[in-house]
C-alpha positions as YAML, in Angstrom:
chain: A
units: angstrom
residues:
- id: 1
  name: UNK
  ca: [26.72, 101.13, -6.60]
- id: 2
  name: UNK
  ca: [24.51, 98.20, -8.22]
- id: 3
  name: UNK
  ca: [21.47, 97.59, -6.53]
- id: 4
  name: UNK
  ca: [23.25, 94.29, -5.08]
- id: 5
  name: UNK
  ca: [25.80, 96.30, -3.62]
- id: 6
  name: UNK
  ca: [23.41, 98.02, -2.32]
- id: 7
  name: UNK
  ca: [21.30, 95.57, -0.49]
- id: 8
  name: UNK
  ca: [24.75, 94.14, 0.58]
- id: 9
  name: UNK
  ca: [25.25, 97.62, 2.43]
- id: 10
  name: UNK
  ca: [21.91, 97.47, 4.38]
- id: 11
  name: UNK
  ca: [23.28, 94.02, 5.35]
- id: 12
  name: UNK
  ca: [26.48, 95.25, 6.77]
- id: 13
  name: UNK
  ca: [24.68, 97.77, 8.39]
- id: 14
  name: UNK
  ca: [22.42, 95.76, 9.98]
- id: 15
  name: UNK
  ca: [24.59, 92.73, 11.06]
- id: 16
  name: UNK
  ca: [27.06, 95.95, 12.94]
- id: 17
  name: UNK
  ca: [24.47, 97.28, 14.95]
- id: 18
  name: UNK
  ca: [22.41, 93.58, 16.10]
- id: 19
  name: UNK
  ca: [21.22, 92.86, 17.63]
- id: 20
  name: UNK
  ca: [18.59, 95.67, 17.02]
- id: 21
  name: UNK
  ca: [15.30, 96.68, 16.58]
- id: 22
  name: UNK
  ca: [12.98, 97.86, 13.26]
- id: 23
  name: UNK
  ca: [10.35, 100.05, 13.58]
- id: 24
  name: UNK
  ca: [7.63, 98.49, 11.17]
- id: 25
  name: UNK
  ca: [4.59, 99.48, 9.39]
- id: 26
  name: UNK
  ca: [3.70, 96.60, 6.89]
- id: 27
  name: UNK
  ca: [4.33, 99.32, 4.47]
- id: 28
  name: UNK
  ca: [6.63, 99.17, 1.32]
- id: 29
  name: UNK
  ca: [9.97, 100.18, 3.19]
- id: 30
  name: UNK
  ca: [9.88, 99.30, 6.71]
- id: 31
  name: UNK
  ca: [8.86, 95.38, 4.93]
- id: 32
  name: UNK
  ca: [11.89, 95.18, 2.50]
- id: 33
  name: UNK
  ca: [13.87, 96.42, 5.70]
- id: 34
  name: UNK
  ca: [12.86, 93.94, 7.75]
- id: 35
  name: UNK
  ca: [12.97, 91.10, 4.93]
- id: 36
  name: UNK
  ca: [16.53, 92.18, 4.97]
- id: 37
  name: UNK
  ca: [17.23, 92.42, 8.28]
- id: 38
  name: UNK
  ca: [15.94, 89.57, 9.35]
- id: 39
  name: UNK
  ca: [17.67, 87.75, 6.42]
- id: 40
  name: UNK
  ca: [20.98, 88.97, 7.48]
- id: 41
  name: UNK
  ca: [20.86, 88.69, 11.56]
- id: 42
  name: UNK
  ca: [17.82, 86.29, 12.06]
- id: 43
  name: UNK
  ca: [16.53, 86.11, 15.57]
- id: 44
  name: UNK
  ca: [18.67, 89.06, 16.32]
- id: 45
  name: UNK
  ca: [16.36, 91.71, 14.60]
- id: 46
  name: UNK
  ca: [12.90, 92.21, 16.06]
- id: 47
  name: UNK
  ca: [10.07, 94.18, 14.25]
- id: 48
  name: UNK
  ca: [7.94, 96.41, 16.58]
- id: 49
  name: UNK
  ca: [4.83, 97.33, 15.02]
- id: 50
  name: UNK
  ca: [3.03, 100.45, 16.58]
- id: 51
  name: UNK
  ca: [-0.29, 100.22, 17.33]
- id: 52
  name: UNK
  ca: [-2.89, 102.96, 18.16]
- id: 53
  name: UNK
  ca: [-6.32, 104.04, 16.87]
- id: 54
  name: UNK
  ca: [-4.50, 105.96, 13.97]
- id: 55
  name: UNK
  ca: [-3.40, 102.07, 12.49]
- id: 56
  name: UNK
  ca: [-6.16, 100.67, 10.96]
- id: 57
  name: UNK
  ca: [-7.15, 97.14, 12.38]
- id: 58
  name: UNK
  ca: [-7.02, 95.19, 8.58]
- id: 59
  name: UNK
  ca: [-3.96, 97.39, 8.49]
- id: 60
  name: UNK
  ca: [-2.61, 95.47, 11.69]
- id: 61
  name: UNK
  ca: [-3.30, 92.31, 10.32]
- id: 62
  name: UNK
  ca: [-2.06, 92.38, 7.10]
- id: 63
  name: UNK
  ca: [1.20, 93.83, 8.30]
- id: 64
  name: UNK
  ca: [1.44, 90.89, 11.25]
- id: 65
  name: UNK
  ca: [0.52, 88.27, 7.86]
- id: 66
  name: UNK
  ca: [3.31, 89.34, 5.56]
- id: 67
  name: UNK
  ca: [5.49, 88.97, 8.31]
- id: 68
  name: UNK
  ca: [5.08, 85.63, 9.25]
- id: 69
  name: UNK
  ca: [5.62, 84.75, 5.34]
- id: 70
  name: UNK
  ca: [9.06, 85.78, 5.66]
- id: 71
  name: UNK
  ca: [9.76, 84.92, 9.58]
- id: 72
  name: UNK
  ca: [10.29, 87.71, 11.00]
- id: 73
  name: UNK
  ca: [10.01, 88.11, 14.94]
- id: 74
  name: UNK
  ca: [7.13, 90.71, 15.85]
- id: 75
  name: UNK
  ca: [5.69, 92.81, 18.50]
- id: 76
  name: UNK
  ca: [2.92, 95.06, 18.79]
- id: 77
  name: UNK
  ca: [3.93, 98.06, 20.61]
- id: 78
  name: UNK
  ca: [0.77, 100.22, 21.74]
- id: 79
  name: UNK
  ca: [2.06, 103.74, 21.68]
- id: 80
  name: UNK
  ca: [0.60, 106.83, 23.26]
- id: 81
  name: UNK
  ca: [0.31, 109.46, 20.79]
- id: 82
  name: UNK
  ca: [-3.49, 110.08, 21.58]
- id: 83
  name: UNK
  ca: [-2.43, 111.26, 25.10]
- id: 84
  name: UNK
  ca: [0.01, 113.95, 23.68]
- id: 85
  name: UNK
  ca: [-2.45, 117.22, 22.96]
- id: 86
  name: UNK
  ca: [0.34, 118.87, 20.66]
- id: 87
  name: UNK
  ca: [-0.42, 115.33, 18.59]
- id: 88
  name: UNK
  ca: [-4.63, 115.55, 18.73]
- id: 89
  name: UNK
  ca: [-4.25, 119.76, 17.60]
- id: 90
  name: UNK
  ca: [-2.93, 118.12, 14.09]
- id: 91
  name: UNK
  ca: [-0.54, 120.81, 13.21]
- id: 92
  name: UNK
  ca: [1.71, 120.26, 10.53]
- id: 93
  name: UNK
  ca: [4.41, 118.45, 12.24]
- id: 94
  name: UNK
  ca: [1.91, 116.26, 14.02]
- id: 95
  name: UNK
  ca: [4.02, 113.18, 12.49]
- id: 96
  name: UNK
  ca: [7.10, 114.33, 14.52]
- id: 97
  name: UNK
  ca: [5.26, 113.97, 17.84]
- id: 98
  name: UNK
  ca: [4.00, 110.54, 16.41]
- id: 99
  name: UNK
  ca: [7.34, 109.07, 15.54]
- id: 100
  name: UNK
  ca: [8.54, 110.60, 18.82]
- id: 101
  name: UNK
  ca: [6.14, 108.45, 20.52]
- id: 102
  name: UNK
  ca: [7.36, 105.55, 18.80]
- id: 103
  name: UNK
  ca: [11.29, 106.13, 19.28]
- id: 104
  name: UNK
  ca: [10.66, 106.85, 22.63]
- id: 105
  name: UNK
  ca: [8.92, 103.42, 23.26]
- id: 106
  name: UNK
  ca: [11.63, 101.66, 21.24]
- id: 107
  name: UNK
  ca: [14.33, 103.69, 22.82]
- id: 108
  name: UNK
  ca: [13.31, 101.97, 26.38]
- id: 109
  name: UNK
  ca: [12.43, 98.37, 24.95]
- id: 110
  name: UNK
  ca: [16.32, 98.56, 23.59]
- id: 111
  name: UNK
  ca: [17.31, 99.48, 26.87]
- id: 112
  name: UNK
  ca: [15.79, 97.16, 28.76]
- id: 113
  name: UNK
  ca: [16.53, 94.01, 26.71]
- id: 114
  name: UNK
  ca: [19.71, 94.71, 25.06]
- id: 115
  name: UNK
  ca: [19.20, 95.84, 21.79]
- id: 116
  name: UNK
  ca: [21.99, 97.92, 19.86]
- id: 117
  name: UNK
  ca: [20.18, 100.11, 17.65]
- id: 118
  name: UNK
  ca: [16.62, 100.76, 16.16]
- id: 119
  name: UNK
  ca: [16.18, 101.27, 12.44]
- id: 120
  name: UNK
  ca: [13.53, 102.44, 10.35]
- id: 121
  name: UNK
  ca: [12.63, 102.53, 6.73]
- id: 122
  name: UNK
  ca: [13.20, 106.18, 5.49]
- id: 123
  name: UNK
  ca: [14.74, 105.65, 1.84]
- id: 124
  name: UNK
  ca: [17.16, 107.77, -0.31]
- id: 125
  name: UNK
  ca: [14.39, 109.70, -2.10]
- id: 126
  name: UNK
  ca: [12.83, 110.89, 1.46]
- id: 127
  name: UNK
  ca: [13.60, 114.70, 1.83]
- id: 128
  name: UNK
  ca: [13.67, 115.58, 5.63]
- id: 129
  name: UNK
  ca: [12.61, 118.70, 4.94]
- id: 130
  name: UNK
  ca: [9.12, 117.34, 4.21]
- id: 131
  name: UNK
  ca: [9.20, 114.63, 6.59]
- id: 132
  name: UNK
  ca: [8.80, 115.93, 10.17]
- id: 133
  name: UNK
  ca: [9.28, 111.73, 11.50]
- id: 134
  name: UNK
  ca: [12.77, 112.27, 10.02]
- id: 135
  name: UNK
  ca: [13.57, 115.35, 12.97]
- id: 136
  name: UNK
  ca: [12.14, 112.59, 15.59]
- id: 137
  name: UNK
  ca: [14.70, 109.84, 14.22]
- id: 138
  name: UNK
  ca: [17.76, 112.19, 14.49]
- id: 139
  name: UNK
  ca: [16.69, 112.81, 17.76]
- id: 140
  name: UNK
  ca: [16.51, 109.50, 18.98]
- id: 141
  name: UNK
  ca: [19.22, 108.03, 16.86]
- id: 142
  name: UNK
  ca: [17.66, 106.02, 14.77]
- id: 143
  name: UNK
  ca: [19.14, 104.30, 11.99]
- id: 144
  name: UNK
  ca: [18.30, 104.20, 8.26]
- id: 145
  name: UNK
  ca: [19.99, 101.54, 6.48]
- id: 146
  name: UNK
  ca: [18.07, 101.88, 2.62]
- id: 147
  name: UNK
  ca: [18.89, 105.68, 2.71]
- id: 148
  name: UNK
  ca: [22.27, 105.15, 3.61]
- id: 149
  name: UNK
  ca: [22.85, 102.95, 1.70]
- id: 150
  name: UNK
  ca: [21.50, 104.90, -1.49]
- id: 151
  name: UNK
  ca: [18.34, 102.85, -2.15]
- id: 152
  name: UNK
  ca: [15.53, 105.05, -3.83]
- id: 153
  name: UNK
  ca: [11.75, 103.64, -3.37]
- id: 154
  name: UNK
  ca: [12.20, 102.14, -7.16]
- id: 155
  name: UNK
  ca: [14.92, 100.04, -5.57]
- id: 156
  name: UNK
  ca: [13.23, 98.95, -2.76]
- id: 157
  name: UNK
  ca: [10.36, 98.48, -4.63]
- id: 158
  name: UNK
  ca: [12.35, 96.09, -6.76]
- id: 159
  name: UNK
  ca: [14.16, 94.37, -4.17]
- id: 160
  name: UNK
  ca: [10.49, 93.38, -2.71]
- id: 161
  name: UNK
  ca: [10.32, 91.69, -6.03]
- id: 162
  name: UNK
  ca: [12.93, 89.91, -6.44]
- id: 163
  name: UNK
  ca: [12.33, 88.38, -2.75]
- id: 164
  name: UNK
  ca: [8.70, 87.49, -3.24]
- id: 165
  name: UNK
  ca: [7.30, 90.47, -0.82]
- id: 166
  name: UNK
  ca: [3.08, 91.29, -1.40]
- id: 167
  name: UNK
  ca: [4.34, 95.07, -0.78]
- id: 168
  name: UNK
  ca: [6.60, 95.65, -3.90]
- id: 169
  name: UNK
  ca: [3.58, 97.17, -5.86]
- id: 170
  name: UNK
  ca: [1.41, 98.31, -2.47]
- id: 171
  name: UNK
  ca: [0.71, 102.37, -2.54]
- id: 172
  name: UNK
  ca: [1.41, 104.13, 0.10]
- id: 173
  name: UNK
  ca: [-0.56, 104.14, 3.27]
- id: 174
  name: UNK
  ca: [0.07, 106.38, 5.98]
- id: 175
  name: UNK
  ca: [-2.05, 106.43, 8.73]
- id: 176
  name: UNK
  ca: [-5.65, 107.51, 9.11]
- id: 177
  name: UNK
  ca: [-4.94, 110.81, 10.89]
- id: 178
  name: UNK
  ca: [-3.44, 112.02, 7.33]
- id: 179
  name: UNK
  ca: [-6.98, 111.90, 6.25]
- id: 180
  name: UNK
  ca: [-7.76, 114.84, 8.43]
- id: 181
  name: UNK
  ca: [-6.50, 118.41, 7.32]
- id: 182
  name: UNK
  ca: [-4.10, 120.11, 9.77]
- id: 183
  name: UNK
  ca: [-6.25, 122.10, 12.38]
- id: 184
  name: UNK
  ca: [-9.05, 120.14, 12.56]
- id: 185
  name: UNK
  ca: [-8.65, 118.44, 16.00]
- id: 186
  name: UNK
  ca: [-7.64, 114.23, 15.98]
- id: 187
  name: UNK
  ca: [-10.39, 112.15, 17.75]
- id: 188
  name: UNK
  ca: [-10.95, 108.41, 18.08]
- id: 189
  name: UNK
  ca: [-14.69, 108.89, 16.47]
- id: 190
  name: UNK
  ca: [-12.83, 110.59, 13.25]
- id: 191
  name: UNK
  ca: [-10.57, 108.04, 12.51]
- id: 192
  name: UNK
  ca: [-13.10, 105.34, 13.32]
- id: 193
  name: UNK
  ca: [-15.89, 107.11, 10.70]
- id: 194
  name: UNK
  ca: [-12.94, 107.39, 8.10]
- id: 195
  name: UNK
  ca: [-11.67, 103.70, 8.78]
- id: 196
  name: UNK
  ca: [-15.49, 102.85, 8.22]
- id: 197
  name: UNK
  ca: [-15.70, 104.96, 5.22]
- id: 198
  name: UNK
  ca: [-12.64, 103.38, 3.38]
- id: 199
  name: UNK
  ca: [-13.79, 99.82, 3.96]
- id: 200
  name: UNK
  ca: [-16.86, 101.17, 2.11]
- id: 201
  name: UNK
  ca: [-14.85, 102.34, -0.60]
- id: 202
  name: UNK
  ca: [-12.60, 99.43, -1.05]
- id: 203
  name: UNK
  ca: [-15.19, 97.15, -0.90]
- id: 204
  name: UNK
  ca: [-16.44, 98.21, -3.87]
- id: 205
  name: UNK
  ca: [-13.18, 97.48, -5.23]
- id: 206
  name: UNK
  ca: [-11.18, 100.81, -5.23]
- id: 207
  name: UNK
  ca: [-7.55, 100.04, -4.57]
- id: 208
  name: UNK
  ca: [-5.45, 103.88, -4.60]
- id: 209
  name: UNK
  ca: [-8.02, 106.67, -2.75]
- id: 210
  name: UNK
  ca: [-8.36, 108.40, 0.26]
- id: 211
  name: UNK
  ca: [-11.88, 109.17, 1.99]
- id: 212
  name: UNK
  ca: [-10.72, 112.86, 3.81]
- id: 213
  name: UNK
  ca: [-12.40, 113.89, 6.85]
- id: 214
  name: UNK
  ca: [-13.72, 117.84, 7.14]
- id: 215
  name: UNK
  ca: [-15.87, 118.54, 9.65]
- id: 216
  name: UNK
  ca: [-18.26, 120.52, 9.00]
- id: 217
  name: UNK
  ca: [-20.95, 120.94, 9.25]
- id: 218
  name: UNK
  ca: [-22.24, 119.34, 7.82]
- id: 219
  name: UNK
  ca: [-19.62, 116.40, 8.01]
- id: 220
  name: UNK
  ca: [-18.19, 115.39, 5.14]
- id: 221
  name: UNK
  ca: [-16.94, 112.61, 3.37]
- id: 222
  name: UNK
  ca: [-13.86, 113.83, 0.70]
- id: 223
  name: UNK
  ca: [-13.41, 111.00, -1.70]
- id: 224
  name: UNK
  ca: [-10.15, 111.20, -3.61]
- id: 225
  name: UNK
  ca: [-9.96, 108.14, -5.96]
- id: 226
  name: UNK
  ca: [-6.91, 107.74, -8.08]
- id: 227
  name: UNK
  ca: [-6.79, 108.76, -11.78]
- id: 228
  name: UNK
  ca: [-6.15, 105.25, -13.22]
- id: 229
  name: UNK
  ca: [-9.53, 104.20, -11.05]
- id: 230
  name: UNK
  ca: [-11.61, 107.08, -12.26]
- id: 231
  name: UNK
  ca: [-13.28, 105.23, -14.85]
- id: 232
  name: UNK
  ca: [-14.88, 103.10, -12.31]
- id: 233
  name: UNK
  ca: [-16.74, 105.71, -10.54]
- id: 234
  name: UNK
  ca: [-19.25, 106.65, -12.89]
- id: 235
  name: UNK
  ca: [-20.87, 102.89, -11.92]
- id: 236
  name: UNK
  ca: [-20.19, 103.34, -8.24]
- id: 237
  name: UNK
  ca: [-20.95, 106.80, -7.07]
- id: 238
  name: UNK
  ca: [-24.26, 105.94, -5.63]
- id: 239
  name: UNK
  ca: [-22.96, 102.67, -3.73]
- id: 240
  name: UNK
  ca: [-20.47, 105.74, -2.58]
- id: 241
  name: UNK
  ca: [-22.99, 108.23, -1.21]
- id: 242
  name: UNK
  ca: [-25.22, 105.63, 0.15]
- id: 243
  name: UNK
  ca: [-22.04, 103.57, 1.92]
- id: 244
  name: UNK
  ca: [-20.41, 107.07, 3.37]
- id: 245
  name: UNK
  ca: [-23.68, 107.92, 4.70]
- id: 246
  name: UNK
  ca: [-24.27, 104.92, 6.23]
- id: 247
  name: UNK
  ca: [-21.07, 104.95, 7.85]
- id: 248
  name: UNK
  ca: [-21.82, 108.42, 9.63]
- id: 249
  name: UNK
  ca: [-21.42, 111.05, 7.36]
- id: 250
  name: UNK
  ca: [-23.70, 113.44, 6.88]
- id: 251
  name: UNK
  ca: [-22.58, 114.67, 2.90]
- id: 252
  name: UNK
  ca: [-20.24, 113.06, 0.25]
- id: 253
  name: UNK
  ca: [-17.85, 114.82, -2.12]
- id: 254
  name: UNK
  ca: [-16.55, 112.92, -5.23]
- id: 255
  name: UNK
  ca: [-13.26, 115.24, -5.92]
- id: 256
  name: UNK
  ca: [-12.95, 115.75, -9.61]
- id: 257
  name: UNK
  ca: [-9.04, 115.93, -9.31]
- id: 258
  name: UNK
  ca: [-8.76, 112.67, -7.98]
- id: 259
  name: UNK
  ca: [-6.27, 111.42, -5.72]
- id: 260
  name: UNK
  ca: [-2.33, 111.83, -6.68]
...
């Protein structure tokens, strides 16, 4: 199929199943979804962003902004991972109890008000194999319209293009608990230091990186900058240190291998 046809197929989707809801992240995906979705059905599509200490608060409010530039109808949907222990032990397949959460919530808001379906933005080049969120959204039914109907991220990355979206070149972003290696418990006060720590870093005008949690002790900062940034850290390690430290880490590690 041509990438119209494609798009064309989300539409159909979407427009057979409305009036439903999307499950959004202000990420590259669940956006062009949404864009779509609300193209095609309007009023009849609702985007329900969730929101817990894992979502970082600029995070929150960029994903509400690019919204509103397109019209989309949104709601904030505070979830309750964080009271689910198999979530805080961060085992491998903490993102299934995660998107669980989320389902679950959206699963009941559907019920209640009428809704038909609930999509997310999984695309063609998502293996479920890797993606434990993808076990949660067979489970709970959810749709995906871009991997059904054969988009890969290049296309969706190009459709965000072509309709004007600030996403179609964003990296990804999952959330903050991803910055904390399986094992090592999930607390508010982590994601809060590492949400501190990578405002430091992209203040100093880092765009692609991660700042990984380990705890220690001592506690430590991991700072994974992407290859095409390296060259910028000679001038900035310092601001690095001093910022991470500041922040509430005890010790700083520049990874030499970067972020990928």
């Amino acid at each position: 199929m041509t990438l119209e046809e494609k798009v064309r197929k989300v539409e159909e989707i979407i427009l057979s199943r409305s009036p439903l809801i999307v499950a959004y992240s202000g990420g590259v995906d669940s956006t062009c979804l949404l864009a779509l979705a609300s193209r095609a059905a309007g009023d009849q599509v609702l985007g329900a962003i969730a929101d817990s200490p894992s979502l970082p608060r600029a995070a929150l409010r960029q994903a509400l902004d690019v919204a509103s530039q397109f019209g989309a109808r949104i709601e904030i949907v505070n979830t309750a991972e964080f009271e689910n222990e198999d979530y805080l032990a961060n085992p491998p397949n903490r993102c299934y109890f995660c998107k669980a959460e989320l389902f679950s919530c959206l699963e009941k808001i559907a019920r209640d008000r009428g809704f038909q379906a609930i999509a997310y933005g999984e695309n063609a080049d998502d293996r479920d194999d890797l993606r434990p969120g993808s076990r949660a959204a067979a489970e709970f039914h959810v749709l995906a319209p871009l991997k059904e109907a054969g988009l890969t991220k290049a296309d969706v990355r190009e459709i965000s293009r072509s309709l004007g979206l600030p996403t179609h070149d964003a990296p990804a972003q999952p959330c903050l608990s991803s910055r904390i290696p399986h094992g090592t418990r999930v607390t508010g006060d982590a994601l809060s230091l590492v949400e501190r720590g990578e405002e430091v870093v992209r203040s100093l005008g880092f765009k692609i990186f991660r700042v990984r949690y380990l705890a220690g002790p001592p506690l430590t900062a991991k700072v994974q900058v992407s290859p095409a940034e390296a060259a910028f850290l000679a001038g900035t390690t310092e601001a690095i240190d001093a910022g991470l430290k500041s922040a509430g880490f005890d010790s700083v590690i520049i990874d030499p291998d970067g972020y990928r």
